[in-house]
PAMAR-977499 format. One record per residue (C-alpha): residue in one letter; x, y, z. Coordinates in steps of 0.001 Angstrom, whole numbers. Layout:
PAMAR-977499
residu, px, py, pz
A, X, Y, Z
...
END
This chain:
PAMAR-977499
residu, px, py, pz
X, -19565, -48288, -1046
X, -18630, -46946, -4590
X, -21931, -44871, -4908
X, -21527, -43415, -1985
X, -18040, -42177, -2610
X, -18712, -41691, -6117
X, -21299, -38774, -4932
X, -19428, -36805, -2599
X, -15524, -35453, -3249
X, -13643, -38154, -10
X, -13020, -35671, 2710
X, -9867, -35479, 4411
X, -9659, -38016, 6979
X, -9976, -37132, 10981
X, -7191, -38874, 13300
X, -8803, -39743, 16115
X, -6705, -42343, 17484
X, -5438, -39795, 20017
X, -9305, -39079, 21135
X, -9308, -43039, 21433
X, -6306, -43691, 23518
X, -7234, -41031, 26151
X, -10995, -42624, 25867
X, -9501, -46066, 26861
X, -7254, -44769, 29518
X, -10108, -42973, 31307
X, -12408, -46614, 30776
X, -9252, -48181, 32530
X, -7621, -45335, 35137
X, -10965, -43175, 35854
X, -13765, -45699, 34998
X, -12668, -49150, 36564
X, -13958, -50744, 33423
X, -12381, -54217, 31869
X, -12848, -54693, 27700
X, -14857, -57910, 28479
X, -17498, -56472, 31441
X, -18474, -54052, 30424
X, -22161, -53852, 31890
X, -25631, -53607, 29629
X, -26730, -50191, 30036
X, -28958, -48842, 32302
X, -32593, -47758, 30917
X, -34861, -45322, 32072
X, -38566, -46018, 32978
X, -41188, -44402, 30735
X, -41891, -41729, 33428
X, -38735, -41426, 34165
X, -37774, -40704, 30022
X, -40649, -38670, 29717
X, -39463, -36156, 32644
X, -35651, -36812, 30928
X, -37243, -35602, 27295
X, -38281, -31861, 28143
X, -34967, -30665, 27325
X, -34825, -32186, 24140
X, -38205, -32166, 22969
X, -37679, -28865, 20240
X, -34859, -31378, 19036
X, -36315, -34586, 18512
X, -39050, -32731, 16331
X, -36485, -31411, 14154
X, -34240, -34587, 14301
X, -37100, -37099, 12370
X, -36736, -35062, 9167
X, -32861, -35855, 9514
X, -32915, -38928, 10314
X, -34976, -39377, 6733
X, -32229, -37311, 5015
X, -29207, -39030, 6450
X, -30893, -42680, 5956
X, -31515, -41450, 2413
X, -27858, -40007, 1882
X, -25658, -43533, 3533
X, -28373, -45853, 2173
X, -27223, -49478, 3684
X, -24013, -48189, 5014
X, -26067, -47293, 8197
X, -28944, -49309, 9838
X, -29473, -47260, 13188
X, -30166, -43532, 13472
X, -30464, -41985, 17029
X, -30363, -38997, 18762
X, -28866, -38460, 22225
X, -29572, -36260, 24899
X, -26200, -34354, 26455
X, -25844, -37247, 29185
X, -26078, -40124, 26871
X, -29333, -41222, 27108
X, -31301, -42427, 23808
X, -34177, -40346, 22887
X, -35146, -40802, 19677
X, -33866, -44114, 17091
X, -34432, -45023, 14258
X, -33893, -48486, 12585
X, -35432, -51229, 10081
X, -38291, -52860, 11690
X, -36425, -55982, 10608
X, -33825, -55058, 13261
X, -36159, -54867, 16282
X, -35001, -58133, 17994
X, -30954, -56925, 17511
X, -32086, -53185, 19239
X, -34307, -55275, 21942
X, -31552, -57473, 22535
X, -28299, -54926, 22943
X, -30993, -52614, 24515
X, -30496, -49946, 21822
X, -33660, -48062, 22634
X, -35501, -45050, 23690
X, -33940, -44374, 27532
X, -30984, -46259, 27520
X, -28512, -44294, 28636
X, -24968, -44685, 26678
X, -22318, -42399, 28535
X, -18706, -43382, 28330
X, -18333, -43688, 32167
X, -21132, -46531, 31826
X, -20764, -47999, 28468
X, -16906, -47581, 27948
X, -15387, -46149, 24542
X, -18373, -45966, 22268
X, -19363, -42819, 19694
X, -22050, -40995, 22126
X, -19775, -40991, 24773
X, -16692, -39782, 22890
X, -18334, -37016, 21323
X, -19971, -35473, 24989
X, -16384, -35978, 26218
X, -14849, -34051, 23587
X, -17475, -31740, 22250
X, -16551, -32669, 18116
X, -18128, -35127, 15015
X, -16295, -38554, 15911
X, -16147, -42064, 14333
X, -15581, -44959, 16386
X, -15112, -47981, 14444
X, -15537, -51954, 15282
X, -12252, -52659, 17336
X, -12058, -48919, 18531
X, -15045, -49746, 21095
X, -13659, -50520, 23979
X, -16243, -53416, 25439
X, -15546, -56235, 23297
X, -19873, -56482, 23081
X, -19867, -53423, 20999
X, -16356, -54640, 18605
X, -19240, -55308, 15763
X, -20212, -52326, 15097
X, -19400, -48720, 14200
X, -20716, -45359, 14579
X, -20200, -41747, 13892
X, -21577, -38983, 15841
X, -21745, -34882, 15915
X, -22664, -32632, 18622
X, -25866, -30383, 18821
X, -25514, -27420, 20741
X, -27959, -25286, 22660
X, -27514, -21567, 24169
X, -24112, -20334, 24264
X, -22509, -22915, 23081
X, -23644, -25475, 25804
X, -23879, -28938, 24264
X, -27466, -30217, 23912
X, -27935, -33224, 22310
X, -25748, -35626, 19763
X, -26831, -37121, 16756
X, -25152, -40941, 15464
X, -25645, -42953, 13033
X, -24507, -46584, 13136
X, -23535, -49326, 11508
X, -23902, -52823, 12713
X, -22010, -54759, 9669
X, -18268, -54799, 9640
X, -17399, -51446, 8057
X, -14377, -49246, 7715
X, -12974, -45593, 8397
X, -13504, -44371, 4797
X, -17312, -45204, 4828
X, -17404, -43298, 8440
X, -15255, -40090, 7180
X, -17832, -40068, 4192
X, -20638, -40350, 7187
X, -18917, -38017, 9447
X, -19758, -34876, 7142
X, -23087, -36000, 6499
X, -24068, -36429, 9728
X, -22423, -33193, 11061
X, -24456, -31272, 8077
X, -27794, -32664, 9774
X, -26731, -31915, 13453
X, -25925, -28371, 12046
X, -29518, -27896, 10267
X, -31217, -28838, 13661
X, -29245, -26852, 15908
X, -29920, -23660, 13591
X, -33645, -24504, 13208
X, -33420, -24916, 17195
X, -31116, -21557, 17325
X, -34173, -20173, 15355
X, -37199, -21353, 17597
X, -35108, -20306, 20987
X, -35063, -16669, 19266
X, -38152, -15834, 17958
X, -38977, -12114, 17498
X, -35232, -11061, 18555
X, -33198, -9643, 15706
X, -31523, -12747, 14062
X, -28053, -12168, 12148
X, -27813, -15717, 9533
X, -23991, -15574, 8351
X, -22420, -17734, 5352
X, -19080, -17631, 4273
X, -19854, -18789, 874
X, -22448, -16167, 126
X, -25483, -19162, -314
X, -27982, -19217, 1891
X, -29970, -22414, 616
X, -28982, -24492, 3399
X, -29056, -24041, 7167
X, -26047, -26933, 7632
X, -23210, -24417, 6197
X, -24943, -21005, 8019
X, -24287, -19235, 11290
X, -26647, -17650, 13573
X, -26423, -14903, 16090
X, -29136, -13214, 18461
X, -29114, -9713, 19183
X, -30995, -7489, 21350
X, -32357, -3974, 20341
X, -29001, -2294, 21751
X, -27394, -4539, 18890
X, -25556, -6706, 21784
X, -24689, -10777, 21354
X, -27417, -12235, 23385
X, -26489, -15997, 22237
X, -24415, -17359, 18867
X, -23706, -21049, 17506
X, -20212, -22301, 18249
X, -19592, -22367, 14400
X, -20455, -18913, 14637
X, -17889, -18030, 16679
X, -15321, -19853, 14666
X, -16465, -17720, 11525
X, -15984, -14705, 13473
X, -13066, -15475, 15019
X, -14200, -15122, 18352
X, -14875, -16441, 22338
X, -17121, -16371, 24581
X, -16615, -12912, 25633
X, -18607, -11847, 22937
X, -21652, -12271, 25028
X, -23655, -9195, 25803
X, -21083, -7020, 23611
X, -21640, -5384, 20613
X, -20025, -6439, 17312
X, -17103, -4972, 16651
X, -17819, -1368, 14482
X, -21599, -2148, 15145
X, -22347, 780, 17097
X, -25914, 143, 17099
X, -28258, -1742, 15558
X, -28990, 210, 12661
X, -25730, 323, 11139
X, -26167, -3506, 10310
X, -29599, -3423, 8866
X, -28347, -672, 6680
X, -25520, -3510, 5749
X, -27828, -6081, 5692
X, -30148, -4192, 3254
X, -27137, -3200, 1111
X, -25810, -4217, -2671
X, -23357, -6337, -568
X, -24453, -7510, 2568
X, -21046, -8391, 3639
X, -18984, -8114, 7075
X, -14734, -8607, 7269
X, -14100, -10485, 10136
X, -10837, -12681, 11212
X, -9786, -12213, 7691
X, -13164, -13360, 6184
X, -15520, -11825, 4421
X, -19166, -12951, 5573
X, -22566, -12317, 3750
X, -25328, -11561, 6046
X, -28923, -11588, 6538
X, -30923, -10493, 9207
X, -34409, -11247, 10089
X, -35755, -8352, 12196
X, -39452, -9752, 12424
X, -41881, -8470, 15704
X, -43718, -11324, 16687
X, -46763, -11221, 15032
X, -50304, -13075, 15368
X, -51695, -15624, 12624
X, -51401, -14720, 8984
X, -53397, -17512, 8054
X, -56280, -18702, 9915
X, -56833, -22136, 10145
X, -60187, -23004, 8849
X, -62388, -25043, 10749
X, -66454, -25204, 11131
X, -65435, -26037, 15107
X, -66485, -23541, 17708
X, -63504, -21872, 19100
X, -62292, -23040, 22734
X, -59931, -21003, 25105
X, -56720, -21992, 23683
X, -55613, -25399, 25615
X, -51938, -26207, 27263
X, -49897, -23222, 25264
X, -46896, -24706, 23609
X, -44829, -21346, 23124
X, -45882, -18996, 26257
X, -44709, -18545, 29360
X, -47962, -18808, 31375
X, -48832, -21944, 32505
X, -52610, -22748, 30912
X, -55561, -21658, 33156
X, -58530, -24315, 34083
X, -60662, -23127, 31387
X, -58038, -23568, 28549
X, -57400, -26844, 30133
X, -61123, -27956, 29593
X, -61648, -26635, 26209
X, -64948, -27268, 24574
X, -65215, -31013, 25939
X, -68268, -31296, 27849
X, -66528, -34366, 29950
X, -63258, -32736, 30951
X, -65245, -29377, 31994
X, -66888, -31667, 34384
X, -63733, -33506, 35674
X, -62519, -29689, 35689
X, -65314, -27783, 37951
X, -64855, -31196, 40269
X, -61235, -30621, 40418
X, -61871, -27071, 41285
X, -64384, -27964, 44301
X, -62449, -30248, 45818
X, -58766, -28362, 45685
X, -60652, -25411, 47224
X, -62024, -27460, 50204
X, -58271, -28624, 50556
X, -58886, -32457, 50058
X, -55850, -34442, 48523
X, -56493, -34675, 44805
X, -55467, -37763, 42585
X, -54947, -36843, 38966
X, -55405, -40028, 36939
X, -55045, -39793, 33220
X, -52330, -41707, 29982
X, -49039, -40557, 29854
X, -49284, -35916, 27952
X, -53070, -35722, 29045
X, -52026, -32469, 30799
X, -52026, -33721, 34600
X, -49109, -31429, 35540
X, -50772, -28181, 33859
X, -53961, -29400, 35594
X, -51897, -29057, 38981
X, -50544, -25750, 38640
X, -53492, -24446, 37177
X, -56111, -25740, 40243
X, -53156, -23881, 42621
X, -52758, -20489, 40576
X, -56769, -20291, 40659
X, -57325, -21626, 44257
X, -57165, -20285, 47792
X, -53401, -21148, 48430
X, -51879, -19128, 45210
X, -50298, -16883, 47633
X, -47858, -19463, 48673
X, -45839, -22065, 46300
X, -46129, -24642, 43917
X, -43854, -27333, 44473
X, -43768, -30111, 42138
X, -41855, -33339, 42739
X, -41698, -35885, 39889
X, -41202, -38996, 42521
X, -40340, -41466, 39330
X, -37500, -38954, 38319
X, -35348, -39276, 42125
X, -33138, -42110, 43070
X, -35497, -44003, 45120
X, -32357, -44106, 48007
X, -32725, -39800, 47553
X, -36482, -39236, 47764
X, -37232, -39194, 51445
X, -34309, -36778, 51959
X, -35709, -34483, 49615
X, -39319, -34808, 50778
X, -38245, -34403, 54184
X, -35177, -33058, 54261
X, -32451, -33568, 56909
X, -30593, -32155, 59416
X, -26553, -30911, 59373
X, -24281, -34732, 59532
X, -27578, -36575, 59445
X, -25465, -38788, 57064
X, -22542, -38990, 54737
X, -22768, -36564, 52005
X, -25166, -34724, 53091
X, -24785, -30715, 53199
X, -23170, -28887, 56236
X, -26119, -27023, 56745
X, -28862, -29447, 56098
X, -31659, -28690, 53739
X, -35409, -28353, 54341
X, -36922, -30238, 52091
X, -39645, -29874, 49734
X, -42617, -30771, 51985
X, -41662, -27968, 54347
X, -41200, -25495, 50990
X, -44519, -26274, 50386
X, -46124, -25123, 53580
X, -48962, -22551, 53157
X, -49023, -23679, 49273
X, -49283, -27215, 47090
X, -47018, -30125, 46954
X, -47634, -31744, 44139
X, -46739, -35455, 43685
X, -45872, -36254, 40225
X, -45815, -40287, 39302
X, -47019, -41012, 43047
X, -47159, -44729, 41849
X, -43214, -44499, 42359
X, -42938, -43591, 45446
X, -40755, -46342, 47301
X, -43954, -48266, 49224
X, -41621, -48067, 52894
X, -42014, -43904, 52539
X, -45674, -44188, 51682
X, -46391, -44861, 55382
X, -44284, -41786, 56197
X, -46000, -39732, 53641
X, -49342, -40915, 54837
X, -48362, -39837, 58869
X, -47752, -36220, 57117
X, -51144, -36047, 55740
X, -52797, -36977, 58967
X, -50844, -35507, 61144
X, -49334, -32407, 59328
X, -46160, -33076, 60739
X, -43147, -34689, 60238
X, -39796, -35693, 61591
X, -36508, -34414, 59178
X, -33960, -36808, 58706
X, -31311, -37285, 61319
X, -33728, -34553, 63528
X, -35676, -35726, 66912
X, -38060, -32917, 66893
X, -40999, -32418, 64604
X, -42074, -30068, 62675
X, -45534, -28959, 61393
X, -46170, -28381, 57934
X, -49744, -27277, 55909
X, -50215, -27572, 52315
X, -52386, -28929, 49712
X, -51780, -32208, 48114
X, -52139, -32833, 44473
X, -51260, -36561, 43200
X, -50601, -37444, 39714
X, -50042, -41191, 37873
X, -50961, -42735, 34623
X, -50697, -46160, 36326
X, -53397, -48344, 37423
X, -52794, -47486, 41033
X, -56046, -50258, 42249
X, -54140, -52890, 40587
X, -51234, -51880, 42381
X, -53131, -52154, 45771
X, -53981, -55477, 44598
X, -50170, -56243, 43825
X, -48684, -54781, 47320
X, -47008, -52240, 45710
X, -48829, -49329, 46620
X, -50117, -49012, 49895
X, -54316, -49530, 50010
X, -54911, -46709, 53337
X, -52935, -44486, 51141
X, -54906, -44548, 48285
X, -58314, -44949, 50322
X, -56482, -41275, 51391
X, -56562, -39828, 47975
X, -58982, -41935, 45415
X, -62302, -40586, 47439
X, -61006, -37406, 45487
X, -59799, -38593, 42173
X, -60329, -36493, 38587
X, -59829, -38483, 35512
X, -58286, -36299, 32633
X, -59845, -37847, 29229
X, -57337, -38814, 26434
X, -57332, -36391, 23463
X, -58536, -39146, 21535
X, -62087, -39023, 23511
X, -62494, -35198, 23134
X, -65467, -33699, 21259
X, -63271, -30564, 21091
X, -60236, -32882, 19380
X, -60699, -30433, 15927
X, -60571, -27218, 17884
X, -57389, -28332, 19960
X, -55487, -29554, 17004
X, -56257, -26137, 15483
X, -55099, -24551, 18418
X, -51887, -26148, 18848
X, -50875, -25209, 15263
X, -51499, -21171, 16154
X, -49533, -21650, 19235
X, -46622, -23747, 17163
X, -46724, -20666, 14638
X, -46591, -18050, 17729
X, -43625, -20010, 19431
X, -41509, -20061, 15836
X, -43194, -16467, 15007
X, -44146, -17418, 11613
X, -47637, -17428, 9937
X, -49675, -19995, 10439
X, -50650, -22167, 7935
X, -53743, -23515, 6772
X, -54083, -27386, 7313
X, -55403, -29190, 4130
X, -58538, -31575, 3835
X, -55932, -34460, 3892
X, -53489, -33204, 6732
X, -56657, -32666, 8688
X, -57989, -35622, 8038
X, -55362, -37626, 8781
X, -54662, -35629, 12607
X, -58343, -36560, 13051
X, -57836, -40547, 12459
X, -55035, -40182, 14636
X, -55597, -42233, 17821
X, -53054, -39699, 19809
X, -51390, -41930, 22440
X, -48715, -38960, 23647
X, -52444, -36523, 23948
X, -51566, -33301, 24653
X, -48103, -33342, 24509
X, -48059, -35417, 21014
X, -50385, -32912, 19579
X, -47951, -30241, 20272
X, -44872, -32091, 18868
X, -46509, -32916, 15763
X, -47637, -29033, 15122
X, -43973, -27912, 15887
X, -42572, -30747, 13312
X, -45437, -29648, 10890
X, -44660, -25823, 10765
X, -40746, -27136, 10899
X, -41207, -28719, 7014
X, -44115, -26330, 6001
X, -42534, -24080, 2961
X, -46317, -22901, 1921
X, -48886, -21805, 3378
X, -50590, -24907, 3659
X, -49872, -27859, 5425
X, -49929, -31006, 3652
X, -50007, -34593, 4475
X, -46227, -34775, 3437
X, -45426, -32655, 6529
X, -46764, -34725, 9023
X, -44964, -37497, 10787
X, -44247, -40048, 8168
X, -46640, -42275, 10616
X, -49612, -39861, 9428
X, -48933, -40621, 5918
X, -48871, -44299, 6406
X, -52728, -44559, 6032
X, -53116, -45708, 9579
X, -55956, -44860, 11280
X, -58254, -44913, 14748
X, -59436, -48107, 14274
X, -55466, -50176, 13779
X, -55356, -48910, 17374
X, -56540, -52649, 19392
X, -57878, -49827, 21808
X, -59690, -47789, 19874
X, -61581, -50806, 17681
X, -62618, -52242, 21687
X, -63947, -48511, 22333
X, -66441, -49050, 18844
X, -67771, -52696, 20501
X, -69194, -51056, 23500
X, -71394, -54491, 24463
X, -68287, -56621, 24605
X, -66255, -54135, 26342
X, -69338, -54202, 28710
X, -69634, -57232, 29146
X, -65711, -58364, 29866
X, -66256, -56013, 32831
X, -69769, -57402, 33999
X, -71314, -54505, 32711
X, -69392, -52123, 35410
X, -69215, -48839, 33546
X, -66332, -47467, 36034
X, -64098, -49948, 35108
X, -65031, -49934, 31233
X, -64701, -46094, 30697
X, -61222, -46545, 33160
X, -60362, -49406, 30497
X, -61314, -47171, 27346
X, -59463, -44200, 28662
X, -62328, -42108, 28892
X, -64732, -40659, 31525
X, -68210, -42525, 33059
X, -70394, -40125, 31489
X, -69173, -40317, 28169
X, -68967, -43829, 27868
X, -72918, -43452, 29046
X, -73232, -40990, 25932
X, -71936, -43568, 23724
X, -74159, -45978, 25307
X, -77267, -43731, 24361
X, -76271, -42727, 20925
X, -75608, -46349, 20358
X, -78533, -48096, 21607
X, -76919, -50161, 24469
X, -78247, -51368, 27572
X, -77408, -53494, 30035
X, -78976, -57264, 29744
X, -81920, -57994, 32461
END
């Protein structure tokens, strides 16, 4: 521990056995919970994460270059680094590959969800309970499972002040309270510089107030940040903001106190001494009073330029065309789509996990026949399996206990005279599949706890990344149900298999810079390069993270191969993927499917008439 202490002045320790006590007394009064069963915790399926992760997906860009900086900082004092979304749940950790087994084992991993009602007195639950940087050491846990370790953890918040995420970094050797004091300001210095880099993203183009109290504004982790509107009014601040200022909540949508209008603090701002008195404190200022602007700096590329594809930082939901891109293949898939949503036949959208199946559904409804009426999406993996007929159907007043005094309708019947759309349809419970399959024949349905049925007309758009055959095969998903929907199906190709794949990774970079409203930088040979080799398993939605974590650690205007993912800069390439070297043996992926191209291009992720391309340009054919 010495060089650790030896490089930072010890910081006055935090007494939290009070937080501790009342943690312990809710595990025991509010909880039920006993110190020695304590359950495992509870983990979320992949679909079910990925639906959890929208919230926090700004954050876990700008959390991997803290995680570096914090593992870099405690050294060995720490071997896990994860960030939390504001229930509990794991979204993002970090750990020694040598430490796999130990995360597999205590299920310390993406999903798993870590609240305090669940999981008992533990650092990600104690600092959601109580909103402040806490340190929760060995014996403090209060299931005797977790006794080894200890962990310190700081709150991220979001707009106005509501908490967002947490960040924690743990320990799993037998540690102490000075190591986690020293932790507890380094960690709370990170979970600042993300929630002001996150403060800065939400408030692009809006007049932007940065306030230090020391006068240096080198580092975002001892800054404020407030958002005003043209009038000059508080449209959203940091809590440490507030505490600078000396103020509440009711600061929202009022000026600043003396600030008139806006122009008296740009003329402070642009001052010898940019410098504001408040609550006894004298604050230096700056103010970034930026419109939002197009690209600066073109990104060069020899590729023809698409309609931009699935915008990252607008409101509008991506139209058909921008969906398709260049890519000769998903145009197809797209003008199919079209075709068959306009004749009203139930669409299944098949496709890996960010290919862009729920843009694909809004966009086939906001350019079809039934745009008039309303899109309702259901993510069927994301409900309580004993909740989803209830909300698909709805249910009358009393129809059971709990339910609302004046029944609800349900989100079938909200869809009438527009599209349901079925997110994760694999996950539908298989006894409501019958029920759901009566609604598309009949167009009717009976509400829960009702004895009268009702008719209903929409148009059905189905969406899964799993292999919904083998699931036939398996009994889990009924086979007249997806007879109903497969005579209709549209693959979505993996951005991997795209002949556009240069043109959309340029275009997710302008539309990174146009969310953050900063220039955009060039991308250099390497950085390119490296993007390119990339075999892309998130698609779409990876893309898009990786541009927004790029243009997070770009100071020039270039971006290098530094500020990519440190997994871009670890020399990997298309062909480590087991995948992509089977998609380069075409004959023996061929021939383990008995030369049936359907189920080879459904096996390489990519559509029957590129796979026949490949066949072509590579010279194979089928054995006589």
């Amino acid at each position: 521990m010495s060089a650790l202490v030896s490089s930072q002045t010890p910081p006055r320790p935090m007494d939290t056995a009070p937080l501790i006590h009342d943690s312990w007394q809710r595990c025991y009064e509010r909880y039920g919970l006993s110190p020695e069963r304590v359950p495992r915790p509870d983990v979320l399926t992949q679909a079910e994460l990925d639906a959890a992760r929208a919230p926090t997906e700004n954050m876990e860009t700008l959390a991997h270059g803290e995680l570096a900086r914090m593992l870099g900082q405690l050294g060995s004092h720490v071997q896990l680094l994860m960030l939390a979304d504001a229930g509990g749940t794991l979204m993002l950790v970090r750990s020694d590959p040598a430490l796999d087994d130990v995360c597999r084992s205590a299920l310390i991993q993406p999903g798993a969800m870590f609240s305090e009602s669940s999981q008992g007195t533990n650092g990600i639950g104690l600092c959601i309970q109580t909103r402040m940087p806490v340190s929760v050491v060995m014996e403090d846990h209060f299931a005797q499972r977790l006794s080894g370790l200890s962990c310190t953890v700081a709150p991220i918040f979001g707009e106005r002040g509501e908490l967002a995420a947490v960040l924690n970094v743990t320990s799993l050797q037998p540690s102490n309270r000075m190591v986690h004091e020293i932790a507890r300001r380094v960690v709370e210095a990170s979970a600042r510089r993300i929630e002001n880099r996150s403060f800065d993203l939400r408030h692009a183009g809006r007049v932007l107030v940065r306030l230090s109290a020391t006068g240096d504004f080198c580092d975002p982790a001892g800054e404020g940040r407030l958002a005003l509107d043209d009038a000059g009014r508080v449209l959203d601040a940091t809590p440490f903001t507030l505490e600078m200022l000396g103020a509440g909540p009711r600061i929202f949508g009022e000026r600043l106190p003396g600030m008139n209008e806006i122009d008296a603090l740009l003329r402070i701002a642009q001052s010898d001494s940019p410098v504001i008195e408040r609550a006894g404190r004298r604050l230096s200022i700056q103010i970034d009073h930026r419109e939002r602007r197009q690209s600066t700096y073109p990104l060069a590329t020899g590729a023809p330029t698409a309609p931009a594809p699935f915008p990252a930082g607008r409101s509008a939901a991506p139209t058909i065309a921008q969906i398709a891109g260049a890519d000769t293949d998903t145009q197809e898939q797209m003008r199919i789509a079209q075709r068959l949503y306009a004749r009203g036949l139930p669409i299944l959208l098949q496709g890996d996990s960010g290919s862009g199946k729920s843009a694909l559904a809004r966009a086939l409804h906001e350019a079809g026949p039934r745009r008039a009426g309303a899109f309702v999406s259901i993510n069927c993996a994301a409900i309580p399996a004993e909740l989803i007929e209830s909300e698909l159907f709805g249910y009358r007043a009393g129809a059971f206990t709990g339910a609302s005094k004046t029944g609800a309708r349900g989100r079938i019947l909200e869809a009438d005279g527009g599209t349901l759309f079925l997110d994760e349809i694999g996950d539908m419970p298989l006894a409501l599949q019958s029920r759901f399959l009566q609604v598309l024949s009949d167009k009717e349905f009976v509400p829960v706890g009702a004895s009268q049925p009702v008719r209903v007309d929409f148009n059905l758009i189905a969406a899964s990344f799993r292999d919904i055959e083998g699931m036939v095969r398996d009994k889990t998903f009924r086979a007249d149900l997806h007879f109903r929907i497969q005579g209709a199906a549209v693959w979505l190709p993996p951005l991997r298999s795209r002949d556009d794949l240069n043109a959309l990774i340029d275009h997710a970079f302008r539309e990174a810079a146009m969310a953050a409203d900063t220039p955009c930088p060039r991308l250099s040979a390497a950085a390119r390069a490296a993007l390119l080799r990339h075999g892309w398993p998130g698609n779409i939605r990876e893309l898009h993270h990786v541009a927004r974590y790029a243009l997070a650690l770009c100071d020039a205007d270039e971006v290098s191969l530094d500020c990519l993912p440190p997994a871009f800069r670890s020399g990997g390439n298309r062909a480590a993927n087991p995948q992509a070297r089977s998609e380069l043996d075409l004959t023996g992926v061929l021939a383990r499917f008995e030369w049936n191209v359907t189920l080879a291009a459904h096996w390489l992720g990519i559509s029957r008439s590129t796979l026949h391309r490949r066949m072509r340009a590579q010279g194979v054919h089928r054995p006589d």
